[in-house]
KOLKOLBA-122570 format. One record per residue (C-alpha): residue number from 0; residue in one letter; x, z, y. Coordinates in steps of 0.25 Angstrom, whole numbers, plus 5000, padded with zeros to 4 digits. Example, Ala and Ser with C-alpha at 12.3 -4.5 7.8 and 13.67 -1.06 7.14 Angstrom:
<atoms>
<0 "A" <5049 5031 4982>>
<1 "S" <5055 5029 4996>>
</atoms>
This chain:
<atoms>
<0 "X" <4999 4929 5055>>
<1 "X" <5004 4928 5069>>
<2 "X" <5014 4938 5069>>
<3 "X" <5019 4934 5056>>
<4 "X" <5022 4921 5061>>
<5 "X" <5032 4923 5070>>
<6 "X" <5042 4929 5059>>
<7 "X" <5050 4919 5053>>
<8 "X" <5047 4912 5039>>
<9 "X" <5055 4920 5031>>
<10 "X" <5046 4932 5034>>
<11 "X" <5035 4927 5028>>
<12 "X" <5031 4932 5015>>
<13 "X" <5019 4924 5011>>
<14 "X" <5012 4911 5017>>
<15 "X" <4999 4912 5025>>
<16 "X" <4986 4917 5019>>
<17 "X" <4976 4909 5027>>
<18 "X" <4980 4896 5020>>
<19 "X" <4990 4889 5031>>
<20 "X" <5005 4889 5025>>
<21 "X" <5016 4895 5033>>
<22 "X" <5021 4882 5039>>
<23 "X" <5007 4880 5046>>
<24 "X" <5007 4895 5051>>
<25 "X" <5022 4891 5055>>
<26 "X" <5020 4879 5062>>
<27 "X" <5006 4885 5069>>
<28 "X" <5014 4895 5075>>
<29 "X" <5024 4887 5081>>
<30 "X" <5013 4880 5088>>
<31 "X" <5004 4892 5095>>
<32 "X" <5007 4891 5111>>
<33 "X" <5015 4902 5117>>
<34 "X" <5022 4908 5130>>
<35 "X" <5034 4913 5133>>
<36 "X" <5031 4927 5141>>
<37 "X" <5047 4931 5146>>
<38 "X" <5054 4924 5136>>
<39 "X" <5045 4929 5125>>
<40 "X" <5036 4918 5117>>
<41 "X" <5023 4921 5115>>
<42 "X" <5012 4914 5107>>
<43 "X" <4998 4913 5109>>
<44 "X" <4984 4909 5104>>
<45 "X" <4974 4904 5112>>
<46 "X" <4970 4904 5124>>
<47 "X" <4978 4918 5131>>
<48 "X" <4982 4922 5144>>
<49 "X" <4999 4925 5146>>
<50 "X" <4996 4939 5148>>
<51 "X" <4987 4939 5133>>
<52 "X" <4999 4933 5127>>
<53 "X" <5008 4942 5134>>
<54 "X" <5001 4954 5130>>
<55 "X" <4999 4948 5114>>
<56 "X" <5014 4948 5113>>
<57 "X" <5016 4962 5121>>
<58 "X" <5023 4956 5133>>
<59 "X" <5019 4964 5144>>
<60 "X" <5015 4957 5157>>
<61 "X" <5007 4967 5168>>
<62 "X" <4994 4968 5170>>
<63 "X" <4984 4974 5175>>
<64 "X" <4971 4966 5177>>
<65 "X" <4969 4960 5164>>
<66 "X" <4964 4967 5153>>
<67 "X" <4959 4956 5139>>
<68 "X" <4946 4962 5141>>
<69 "X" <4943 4956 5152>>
<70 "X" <4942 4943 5161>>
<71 "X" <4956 4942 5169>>
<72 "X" <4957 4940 5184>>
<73 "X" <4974 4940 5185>>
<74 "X" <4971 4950 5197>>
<75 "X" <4982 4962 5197>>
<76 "X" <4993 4949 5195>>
<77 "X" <5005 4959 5189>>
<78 "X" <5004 4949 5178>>
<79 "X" <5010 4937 5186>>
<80 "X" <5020 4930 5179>>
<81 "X" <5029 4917 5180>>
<82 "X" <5023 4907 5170>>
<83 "X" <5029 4893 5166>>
<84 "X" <5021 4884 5159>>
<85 "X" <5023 4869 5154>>
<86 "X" <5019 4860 5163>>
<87 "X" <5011 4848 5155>>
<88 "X" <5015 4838 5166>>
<89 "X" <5029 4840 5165>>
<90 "X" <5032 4839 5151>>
<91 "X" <5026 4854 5148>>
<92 "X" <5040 4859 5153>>
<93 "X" <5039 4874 5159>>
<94 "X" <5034 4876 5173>>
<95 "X" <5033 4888 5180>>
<96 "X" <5021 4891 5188>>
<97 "X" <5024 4893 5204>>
<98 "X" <5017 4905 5203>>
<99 "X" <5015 4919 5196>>
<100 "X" <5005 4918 5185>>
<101 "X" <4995 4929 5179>>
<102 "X" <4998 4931 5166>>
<103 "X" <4984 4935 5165>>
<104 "X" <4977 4924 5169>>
<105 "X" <4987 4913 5165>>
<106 "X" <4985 4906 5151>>
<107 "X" <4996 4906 5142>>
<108 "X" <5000 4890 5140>>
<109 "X" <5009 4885 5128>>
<110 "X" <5025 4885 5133>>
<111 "X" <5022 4895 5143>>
<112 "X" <5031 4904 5150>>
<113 "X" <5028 4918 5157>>
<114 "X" <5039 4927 5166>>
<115 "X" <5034 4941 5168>>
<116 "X" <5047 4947 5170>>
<117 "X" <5052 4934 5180>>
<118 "X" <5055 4939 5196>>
<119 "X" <5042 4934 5200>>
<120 "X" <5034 4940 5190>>
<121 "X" <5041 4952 5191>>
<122 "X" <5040 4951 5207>>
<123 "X" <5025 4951 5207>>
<124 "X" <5024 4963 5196>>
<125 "X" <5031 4973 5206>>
<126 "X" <5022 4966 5217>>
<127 "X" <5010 4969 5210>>
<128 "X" <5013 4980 5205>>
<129 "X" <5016 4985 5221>>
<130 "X" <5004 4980 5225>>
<131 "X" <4997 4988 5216>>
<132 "X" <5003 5002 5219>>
<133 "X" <5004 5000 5235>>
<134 "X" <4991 5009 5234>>
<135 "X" <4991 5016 5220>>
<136 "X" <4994 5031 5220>>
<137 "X" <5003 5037 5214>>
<138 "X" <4997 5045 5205>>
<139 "X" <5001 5044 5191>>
<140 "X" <5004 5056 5187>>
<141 "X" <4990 5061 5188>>
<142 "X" <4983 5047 5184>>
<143 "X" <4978 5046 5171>>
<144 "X" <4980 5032 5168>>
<145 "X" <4996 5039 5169>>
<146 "X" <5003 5034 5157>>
<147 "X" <4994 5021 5155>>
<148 "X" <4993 5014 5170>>
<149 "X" <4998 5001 5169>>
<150 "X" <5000 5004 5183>>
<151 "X" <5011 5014 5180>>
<152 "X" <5017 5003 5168>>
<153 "X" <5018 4993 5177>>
<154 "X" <5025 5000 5190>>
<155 "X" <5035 5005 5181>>
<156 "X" <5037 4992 5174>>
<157 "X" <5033 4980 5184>>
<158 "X" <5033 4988 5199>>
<159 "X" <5042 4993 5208>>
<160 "X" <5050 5006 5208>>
<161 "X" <5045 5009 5222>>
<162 "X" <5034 5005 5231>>
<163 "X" <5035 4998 5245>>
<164 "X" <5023 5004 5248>>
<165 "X" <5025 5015 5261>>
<166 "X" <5010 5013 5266>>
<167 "X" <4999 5023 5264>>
<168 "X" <4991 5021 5250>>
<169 "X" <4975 5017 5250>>
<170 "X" <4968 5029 5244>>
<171 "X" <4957 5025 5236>>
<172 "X" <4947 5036 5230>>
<173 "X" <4944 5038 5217>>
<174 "X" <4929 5038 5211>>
<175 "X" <4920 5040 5201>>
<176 "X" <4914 5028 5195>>
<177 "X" <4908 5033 5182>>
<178 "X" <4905 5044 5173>>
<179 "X" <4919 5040 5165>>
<180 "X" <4926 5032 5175>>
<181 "X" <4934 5037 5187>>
<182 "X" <4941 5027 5198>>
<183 "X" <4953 5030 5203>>
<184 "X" <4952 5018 5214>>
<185 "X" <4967 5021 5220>>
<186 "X" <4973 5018 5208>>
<187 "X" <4965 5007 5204>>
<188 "X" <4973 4991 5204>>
<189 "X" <4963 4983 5206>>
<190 "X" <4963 4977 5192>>
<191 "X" <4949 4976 5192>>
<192 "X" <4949 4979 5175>>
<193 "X" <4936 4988 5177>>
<194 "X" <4929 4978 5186>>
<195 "X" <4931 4967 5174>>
<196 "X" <4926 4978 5163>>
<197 "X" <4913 4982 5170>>
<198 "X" <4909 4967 5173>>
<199 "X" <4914 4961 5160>>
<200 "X" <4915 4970 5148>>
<201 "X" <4904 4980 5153>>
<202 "X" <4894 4970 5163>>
<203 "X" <4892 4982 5170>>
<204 "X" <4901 4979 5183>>
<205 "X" <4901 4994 5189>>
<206 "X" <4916 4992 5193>>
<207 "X" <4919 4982 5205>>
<208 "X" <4930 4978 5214>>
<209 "X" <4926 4984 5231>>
<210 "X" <4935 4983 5245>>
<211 "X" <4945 4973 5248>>
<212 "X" <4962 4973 5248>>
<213 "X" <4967 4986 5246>>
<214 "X" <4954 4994 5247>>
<215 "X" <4949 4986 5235>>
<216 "X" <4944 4995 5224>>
<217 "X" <4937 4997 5211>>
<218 "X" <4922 5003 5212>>
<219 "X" <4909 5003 5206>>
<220 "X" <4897 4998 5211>>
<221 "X" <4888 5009 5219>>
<222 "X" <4878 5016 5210>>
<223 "X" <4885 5011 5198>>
<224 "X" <4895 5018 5190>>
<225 "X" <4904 5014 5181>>
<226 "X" <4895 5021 5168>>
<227 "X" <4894 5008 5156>>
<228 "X" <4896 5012 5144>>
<229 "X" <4910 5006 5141>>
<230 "X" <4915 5011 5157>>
<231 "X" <4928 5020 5154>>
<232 "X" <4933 5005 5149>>
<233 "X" <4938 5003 5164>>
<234 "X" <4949 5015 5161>>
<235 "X" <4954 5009 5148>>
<236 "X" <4955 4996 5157>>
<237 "X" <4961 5002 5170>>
<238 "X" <4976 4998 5170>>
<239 "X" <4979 5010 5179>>
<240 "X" <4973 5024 5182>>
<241 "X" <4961 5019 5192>>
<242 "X" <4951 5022 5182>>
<243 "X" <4951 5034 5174>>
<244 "X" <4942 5041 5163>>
<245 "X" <4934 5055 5168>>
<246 "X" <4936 5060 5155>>
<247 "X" <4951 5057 5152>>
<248 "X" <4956 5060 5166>>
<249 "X" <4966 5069 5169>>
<250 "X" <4963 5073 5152>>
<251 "X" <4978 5070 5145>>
<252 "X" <4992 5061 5150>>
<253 "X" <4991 5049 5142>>
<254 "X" <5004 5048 5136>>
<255 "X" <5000 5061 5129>>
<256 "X" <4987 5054 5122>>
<257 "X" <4988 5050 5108>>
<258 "X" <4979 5037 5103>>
<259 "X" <4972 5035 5092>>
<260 "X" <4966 5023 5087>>
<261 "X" <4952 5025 5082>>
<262 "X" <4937 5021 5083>>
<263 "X" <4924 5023 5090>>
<264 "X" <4919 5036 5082>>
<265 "X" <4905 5035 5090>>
<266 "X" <4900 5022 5089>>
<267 "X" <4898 5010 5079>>
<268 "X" <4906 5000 5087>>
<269 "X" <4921 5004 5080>>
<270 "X" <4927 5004 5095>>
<271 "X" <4942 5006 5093>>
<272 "X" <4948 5017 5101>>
<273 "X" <4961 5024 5103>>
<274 "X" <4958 5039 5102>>
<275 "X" <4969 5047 5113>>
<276 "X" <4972 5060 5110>>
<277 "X" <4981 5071 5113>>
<278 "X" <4983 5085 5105>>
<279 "X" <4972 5084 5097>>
<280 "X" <4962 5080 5108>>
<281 "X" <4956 5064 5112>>
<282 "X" <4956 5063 5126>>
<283 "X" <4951 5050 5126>>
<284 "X" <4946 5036 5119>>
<285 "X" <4951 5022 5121>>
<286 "X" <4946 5009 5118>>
<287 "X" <4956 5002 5106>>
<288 "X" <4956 4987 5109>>
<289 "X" <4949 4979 5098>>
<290 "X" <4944 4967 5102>>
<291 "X" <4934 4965 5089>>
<292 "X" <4927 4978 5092>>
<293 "X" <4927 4986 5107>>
<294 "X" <4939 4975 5112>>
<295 "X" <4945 4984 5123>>
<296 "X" <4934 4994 5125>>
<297 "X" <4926 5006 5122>>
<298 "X" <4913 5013 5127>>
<299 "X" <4912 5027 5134>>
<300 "X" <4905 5031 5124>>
<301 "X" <4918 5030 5113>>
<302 "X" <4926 5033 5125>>
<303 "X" <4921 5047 5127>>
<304 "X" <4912 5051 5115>>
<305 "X" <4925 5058 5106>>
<306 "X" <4922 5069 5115>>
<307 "X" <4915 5077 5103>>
<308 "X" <4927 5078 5095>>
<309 "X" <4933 5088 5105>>
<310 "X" <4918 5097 5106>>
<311 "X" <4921 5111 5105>>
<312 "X" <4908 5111 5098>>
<313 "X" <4915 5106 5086>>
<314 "X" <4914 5109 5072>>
<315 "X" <4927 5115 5067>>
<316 "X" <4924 5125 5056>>
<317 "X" <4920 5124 5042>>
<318 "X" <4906 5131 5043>>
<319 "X" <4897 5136 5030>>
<320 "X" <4883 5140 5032>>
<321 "X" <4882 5156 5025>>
<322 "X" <4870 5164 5026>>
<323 "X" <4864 5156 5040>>
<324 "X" <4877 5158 5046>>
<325 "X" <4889 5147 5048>>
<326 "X" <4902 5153 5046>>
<327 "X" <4916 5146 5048>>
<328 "X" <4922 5142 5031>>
<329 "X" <4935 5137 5027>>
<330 "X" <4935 5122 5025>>
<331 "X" <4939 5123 5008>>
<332 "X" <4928 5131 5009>>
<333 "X" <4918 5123 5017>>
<334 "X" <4922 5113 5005>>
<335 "X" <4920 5120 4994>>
<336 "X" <4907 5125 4998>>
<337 "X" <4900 5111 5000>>
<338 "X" <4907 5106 4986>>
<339 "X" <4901 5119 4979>>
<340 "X" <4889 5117 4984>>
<341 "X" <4886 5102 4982>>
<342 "X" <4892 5103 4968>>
<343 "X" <4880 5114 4968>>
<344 "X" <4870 5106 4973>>
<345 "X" <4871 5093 4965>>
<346 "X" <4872 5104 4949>>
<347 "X" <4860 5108 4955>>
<348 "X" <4851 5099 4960>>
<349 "X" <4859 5085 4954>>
<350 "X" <4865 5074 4959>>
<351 "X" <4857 5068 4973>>
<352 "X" <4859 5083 4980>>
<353 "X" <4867 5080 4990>>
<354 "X" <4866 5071 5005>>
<355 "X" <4878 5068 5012>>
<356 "X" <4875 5061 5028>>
<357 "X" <4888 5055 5033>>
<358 "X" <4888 5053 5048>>
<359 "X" <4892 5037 5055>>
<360 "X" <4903 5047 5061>>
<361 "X" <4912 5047 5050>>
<362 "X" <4922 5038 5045>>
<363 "X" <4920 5029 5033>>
<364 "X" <4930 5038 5023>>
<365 "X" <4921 5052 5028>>
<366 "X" <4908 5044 5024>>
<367 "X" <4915 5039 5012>>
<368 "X" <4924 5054 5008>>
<369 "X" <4912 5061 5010>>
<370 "X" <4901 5052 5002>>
<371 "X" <4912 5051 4992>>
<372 "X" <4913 5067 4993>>
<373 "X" <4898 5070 4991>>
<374 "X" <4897 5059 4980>>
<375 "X" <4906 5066 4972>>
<376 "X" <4898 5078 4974>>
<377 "X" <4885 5073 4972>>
<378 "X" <4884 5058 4965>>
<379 "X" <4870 5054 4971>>
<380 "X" <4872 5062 4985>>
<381 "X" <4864 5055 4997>>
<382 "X" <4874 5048 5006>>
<383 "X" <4868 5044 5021>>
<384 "X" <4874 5040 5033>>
<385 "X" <4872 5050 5046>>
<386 "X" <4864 5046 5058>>
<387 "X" <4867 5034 5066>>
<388 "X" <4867 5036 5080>>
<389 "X" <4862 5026 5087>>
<390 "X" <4861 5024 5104>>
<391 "X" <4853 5010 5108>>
<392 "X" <4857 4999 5107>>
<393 "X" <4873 4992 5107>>
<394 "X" <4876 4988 5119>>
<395 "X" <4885 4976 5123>>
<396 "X" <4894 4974 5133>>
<397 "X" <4897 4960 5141>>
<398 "X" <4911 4962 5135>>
<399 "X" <4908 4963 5120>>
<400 "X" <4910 4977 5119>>
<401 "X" <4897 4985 5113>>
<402 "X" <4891 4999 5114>>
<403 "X" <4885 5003 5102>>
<404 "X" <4873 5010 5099>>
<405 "X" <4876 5016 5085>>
<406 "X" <4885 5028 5089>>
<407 "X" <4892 5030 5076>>
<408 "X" <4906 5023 5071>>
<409 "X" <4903 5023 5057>>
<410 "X" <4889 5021 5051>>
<411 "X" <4892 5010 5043>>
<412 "X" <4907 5014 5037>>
<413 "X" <4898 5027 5035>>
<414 "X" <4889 5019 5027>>
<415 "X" <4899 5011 5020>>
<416 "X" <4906 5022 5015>>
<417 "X" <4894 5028 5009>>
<418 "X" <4891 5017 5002>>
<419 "X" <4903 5015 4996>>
<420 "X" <4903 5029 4990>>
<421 "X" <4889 5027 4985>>
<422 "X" <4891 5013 4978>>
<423 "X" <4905 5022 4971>>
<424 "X" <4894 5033 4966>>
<425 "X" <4882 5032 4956>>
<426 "X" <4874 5020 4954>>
<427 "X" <4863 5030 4959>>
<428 "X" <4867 5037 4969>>
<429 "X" <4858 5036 4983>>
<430 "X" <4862 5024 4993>>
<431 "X" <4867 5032 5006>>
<432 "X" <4855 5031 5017>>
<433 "X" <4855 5034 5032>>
<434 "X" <4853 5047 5040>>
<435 "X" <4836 5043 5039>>
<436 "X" <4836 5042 5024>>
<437 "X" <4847 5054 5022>>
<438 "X" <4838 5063 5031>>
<439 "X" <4825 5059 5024>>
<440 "X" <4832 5060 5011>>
<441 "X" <4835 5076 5015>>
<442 "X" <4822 5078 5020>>
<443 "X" <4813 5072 5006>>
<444 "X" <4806 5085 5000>>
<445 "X" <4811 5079 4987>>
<446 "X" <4828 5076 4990>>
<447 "X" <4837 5082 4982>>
<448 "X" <4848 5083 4992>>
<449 "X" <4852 5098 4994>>
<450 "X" <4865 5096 4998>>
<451 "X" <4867 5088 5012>>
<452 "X" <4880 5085 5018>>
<453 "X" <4879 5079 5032>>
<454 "X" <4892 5073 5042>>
<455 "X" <4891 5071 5057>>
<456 "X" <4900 5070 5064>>
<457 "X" <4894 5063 5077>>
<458 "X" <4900 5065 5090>>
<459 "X" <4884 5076 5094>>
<460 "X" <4872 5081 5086>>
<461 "X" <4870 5070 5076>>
<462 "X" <4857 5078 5067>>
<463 "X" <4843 5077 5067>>
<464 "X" <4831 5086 5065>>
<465 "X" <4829 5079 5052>>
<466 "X" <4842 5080 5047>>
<467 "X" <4841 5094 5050>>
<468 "X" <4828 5095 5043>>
<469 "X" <4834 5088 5031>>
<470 "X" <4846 5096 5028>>
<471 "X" <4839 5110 5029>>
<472 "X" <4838 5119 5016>>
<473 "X" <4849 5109 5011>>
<474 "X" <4864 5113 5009>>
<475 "X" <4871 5105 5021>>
<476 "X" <4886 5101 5023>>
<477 "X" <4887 5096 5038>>
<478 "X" <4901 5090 5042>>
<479 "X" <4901 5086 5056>>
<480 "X" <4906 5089 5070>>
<481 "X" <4899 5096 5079>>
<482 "X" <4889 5106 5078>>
<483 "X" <4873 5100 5078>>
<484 "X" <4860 5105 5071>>
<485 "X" <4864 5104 5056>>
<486 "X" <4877 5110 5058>>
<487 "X" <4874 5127 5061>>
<488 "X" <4865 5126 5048>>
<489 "X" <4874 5117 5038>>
<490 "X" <4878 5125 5026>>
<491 "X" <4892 5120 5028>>
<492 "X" <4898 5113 5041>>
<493 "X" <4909 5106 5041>>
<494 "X" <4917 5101 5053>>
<495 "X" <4922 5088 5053>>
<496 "X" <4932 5078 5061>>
<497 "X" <4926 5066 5071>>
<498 "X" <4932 5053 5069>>
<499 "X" <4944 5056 5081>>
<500 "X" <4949 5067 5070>>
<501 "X" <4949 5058 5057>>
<502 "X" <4954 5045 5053>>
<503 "X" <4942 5033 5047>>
<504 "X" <4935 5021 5048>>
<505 "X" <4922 5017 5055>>
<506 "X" <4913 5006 5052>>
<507 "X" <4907 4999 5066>>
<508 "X" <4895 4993 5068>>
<509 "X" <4901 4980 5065>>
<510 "X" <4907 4985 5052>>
<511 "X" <4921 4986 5053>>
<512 "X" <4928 4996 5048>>
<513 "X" <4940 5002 5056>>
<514 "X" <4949 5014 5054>>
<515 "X" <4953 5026 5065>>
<516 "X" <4962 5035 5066>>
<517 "X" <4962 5051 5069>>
<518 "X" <4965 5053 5082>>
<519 "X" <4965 5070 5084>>
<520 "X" <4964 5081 5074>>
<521 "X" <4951 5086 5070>>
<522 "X" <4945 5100 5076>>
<523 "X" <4950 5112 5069>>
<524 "X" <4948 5111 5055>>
<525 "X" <4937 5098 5055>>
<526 "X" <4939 5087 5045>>
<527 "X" <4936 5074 5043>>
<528 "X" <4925 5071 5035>>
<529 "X" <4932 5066 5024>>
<530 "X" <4941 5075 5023>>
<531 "X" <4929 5086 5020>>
<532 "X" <4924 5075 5010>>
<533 "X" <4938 5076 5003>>
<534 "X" <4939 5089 5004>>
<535 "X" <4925 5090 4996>>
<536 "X" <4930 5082 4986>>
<537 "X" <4942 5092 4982>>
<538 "X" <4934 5103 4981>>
<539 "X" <4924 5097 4973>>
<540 "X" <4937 5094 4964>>
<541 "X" <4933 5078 4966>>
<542 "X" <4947 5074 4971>>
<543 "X" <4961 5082 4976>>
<544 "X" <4962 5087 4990>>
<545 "X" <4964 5075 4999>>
<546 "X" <4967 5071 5014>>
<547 "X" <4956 5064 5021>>
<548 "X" <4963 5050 5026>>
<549 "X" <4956 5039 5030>>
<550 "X" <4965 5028 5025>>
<551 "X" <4966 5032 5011>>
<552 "X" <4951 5035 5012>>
<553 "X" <4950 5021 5016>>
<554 "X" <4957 5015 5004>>
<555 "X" <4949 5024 4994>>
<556 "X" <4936 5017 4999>>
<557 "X" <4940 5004 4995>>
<558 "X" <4949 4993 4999>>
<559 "X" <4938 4986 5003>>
<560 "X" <4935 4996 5014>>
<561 "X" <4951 5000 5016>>
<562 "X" <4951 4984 5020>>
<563 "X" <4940 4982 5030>>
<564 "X" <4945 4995 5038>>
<565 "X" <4953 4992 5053>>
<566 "X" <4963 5000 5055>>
<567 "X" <4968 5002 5069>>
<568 "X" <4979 4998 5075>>
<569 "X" <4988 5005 5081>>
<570 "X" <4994 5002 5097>>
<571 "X" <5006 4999 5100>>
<572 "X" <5011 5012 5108>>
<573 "X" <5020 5008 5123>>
<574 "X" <5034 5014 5121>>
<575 "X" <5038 5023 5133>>
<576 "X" <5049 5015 5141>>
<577 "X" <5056 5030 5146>>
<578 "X" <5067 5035 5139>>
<579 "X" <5067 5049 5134>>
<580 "X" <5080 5056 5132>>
<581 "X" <5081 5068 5125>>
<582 "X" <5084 5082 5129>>
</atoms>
């Protein structure tokens, strides 16, 4: 409603919805408090800082120390500004304040005025940003942080075009302060970001501030690295190149990556993410701001568990079983041959022949193309959900954010959808079951399953002995991603894309369902789950040939489910400010 406010009456089509008329909304408006940043009225709610306002209306005032995840301590002062404010003993008329304020630190007050631009403020940005680089290096050009330093923005924009500086540099060393995280002390500010994290988002407090003046540096304490489970935070957070990732170093120039929003594929938090990517490669995985779910962070395990998409162990041929031996099969005639033979199965032996397990890993419209698939195939086929993986217990950090112990993203969209198919089929078909009941299911003398059809999909070996048990002397379709026990004896084996390579939607462990995007093309000739599905269906003569596509997937399930689905939002990408002229 905010944003529609502002436009004048006539743009208005219809009067509010929430039972207030036009005039009320009108008059409220008129009434929030705002400041004037540099000549540009800005209006608040609340309680908010000038810099939160600042930021709110894309006014861009430097800074380096605060971060709105944590406390503030107005410590790097690049954020200085000249404020006026009214002054209640002198008939509320503006006052300017004798000295430099942090925008920071400094609560926005009703008829405020902010200069960032004025001499003053503009004096103490080039001083500080002076200060700041009297000992920095100057080695851009081999610093990852090359191409997102605020450092580097803020010399170009706010600093000086050369330093006063002819005194020699104080070398600091670089170290080694944890299995992911390496310090680069010479570059670092002094911004004291990753001392806030580790005391208040983590409580672990391995980071602190050692040494005095201009031999003050960042450390951990002796005998305890910097190894919490959400620790590669303190690199998203660094505002320049002082603390890197080990495993994104020296790996790709960040102006090349491509970014991707998409969610948490390995756990049942629904942790956004921006997925960056290059020439069909991910390099690395960034935490998405969402302040209902992860707010600005991930864990290391999200961070750095996508590494099993790029295996070379990975499936990436069609395979059919033929006397004992697996040999490569074109993809049409990998479909036609699991068609064929359930149609088979289910003449001969009746309806109820056929299992079908969809693995947590998939997305809700696989679960639901693939149930939808076998349904048609067989009308009382048993539907189950895969195993659950599960790892002790959540863990919760002083900062709200949580580690969960469930380590799949979609067990209950997975669940849902199968539901959805069975309640659209026969009055008496089974009611889907877990892995537990599927297995036991396989493994009763007197089941009449003979066909079985199992998807994996997890990011290492995902069967049991008992699966494997179950399956045997049964005709088994496997679709997954890397090889495990089941997959050198499946009759057919079918690769299949990991949620990086596909669009969908995941349901967390809170229940909310929320869409994500494909950020790299799948491994040779893998598909998507429900891509295969609907290629089943067009052999089977069930429906034409069709492209998978997630949304229109989503609005053949139902409005009802179309509706609850978050989409993602996409960033608003900086403009370069160098021209280009043409050769």
């Amino acid at each position: 409603m905010r944003r529609a406010i502002g436009r004048s009456r006539s743009s208005y089509a219809v009067e509010p919805q929430d039972g207030r008329t036009l005039q009320t909304v009108l008059e409220s408006h008129t009434n929030m408090p705002s400041i004037t940043i540099d000549g540009k009225v800005c209006e608040y709610e609340g309680k908010k800082l000038i810099l939160q306002v600042a930021l709110e209306n894309n006014i861009e005032i430097p800074h380096y120390c605060y971060h709105p995840g944590l406390s503030v301590v107005a410590s790097c002062r690049i954020c200085l500004a000249e404020v006026a404010q009214p002054n209640p003993r002198n008939d509320n008329k503006l006052e300017l304040i004798p000295k430099l304020m942090p925008t920071c630190q400094t609560p926005a007050a009703d008829g405020m005025e902010v200069y960032t631009r004025s001499p003053k403020s503009i004096a103490n940005q080039k001083a500080v940003m002076e200060y700041l680089l009297i000992n920095h290096p100057l080695d851009c050009p081999v610093c990852d942080q090359a191409g997102e330093c605020y450092l580097q923005d803020y010399s170009y924009k706010y600093g000086r075009s050369e330093s006063r500086y002819l005194e020699d540099k104080i070398k600091q060393p670089k170290k080694d302060i944890g299995p992911h995280v390496l310090l680069y002390s010479d570059r670092c500010i002094m911004c004291s970001r990753c001392v806030r994290f580790t005391r208040e988002v983590t409580g672990t407090g391995e980071i602190g501030v050692f040494g005095r003046g201009n031999h003050e540096q960042i450390d951990v304490f002796p005998g305890r690295p910097l190894d919490n489970e959400l620790s590669a935070n303190v690199v998203d957070i660094c505002p320049v190149g002082a603390l890197l990732d080990k495993d994104f170093l020296f790996a790709q120039r960040v102006w090349f990556l491509r970014e991707t929003p998409s969610i948490d594929g390995l756990t049942a938090g629904g942790d956004n993410i921006w997925v960056h990517h290059n020439d069909g490669r991910v390099h690395r995985i960034k935490p998405r701001t969402n302040l209902e779910l992860n707010k600005w962070w991930i864990s290391d395990e999200i961070r750095y568990g996508w590494r099993f998409v790029h295996d070379e162990a990975r499936l990436n041929q069609p395979m059919r079983l033929n006397m004992g031996v697996q040999g490569r099969v074109e993809w049409s005639k990998a479909d036609r041959i699991v068609v064929d033979q359930a149609q088979s199965i289910v003449e001969e032996h009746g309806p109820g022949s056929i299992a079908l397990l969809v693995s947590p890993m998939l997305s809700c419209e696989d679960a639901w193309l693939l149930a939808r698939a076998v349904q048609a195939l067989d009308p009382k086929a048993l539907l189950a959900v895969g195993p659950v993986p599960v790892q002790g217990e959540d863990k919760k950090f002083p900062g709200g954010y949580t580690v969960r112990a469930e380590k799949c993203p979609n067990q209950r969209g997975v669940r849902r959808a199968l539901d959805m198919v069975r309640a659209a089929g026969q009055a008496d078909a089974p009611e889907p079951v877990d892995d537990e009941a599927f297995v036991a299911a396989l493994a009763d003398k007197a089941s009449s399953v003979k066909m079985v059809i199992l998807t994996g999909n997890y990011p290492s070996d995902w069967t049991t002995k008992e699966l494997q048990a179950a399956v045997k002397r049964k005709f088994t379709v496997l679709l997954d991603t890397l090889p495990n026990a089941i997959s050198s004896a499946a009759d057919v084996l079918l690769p299949t894309a990991t949620w990086l390579e596909k669009s969908g939607t995941f349901e967390n462990i809170d229940g909310r369902l929320q869409a994500f995007e494909s950020a790299v093309a799948p491994v040779e000739i893998a598909r998507p789950e429900g891509q295969i599905a609907l290629n089943w269906m067009a052999a089977a003569g069930l429906s034409d040939p069709e492209i998978y596509n997630a949304a229109a997937i989503r609005r053949n399930m139902g409005e009802a489910f179309a509706e609850q689905v978050q989409l993602p939002i996409e960033a608003s990408r900086a403009e370069a400010d160098m021209q280009f002229v043409e050769l």
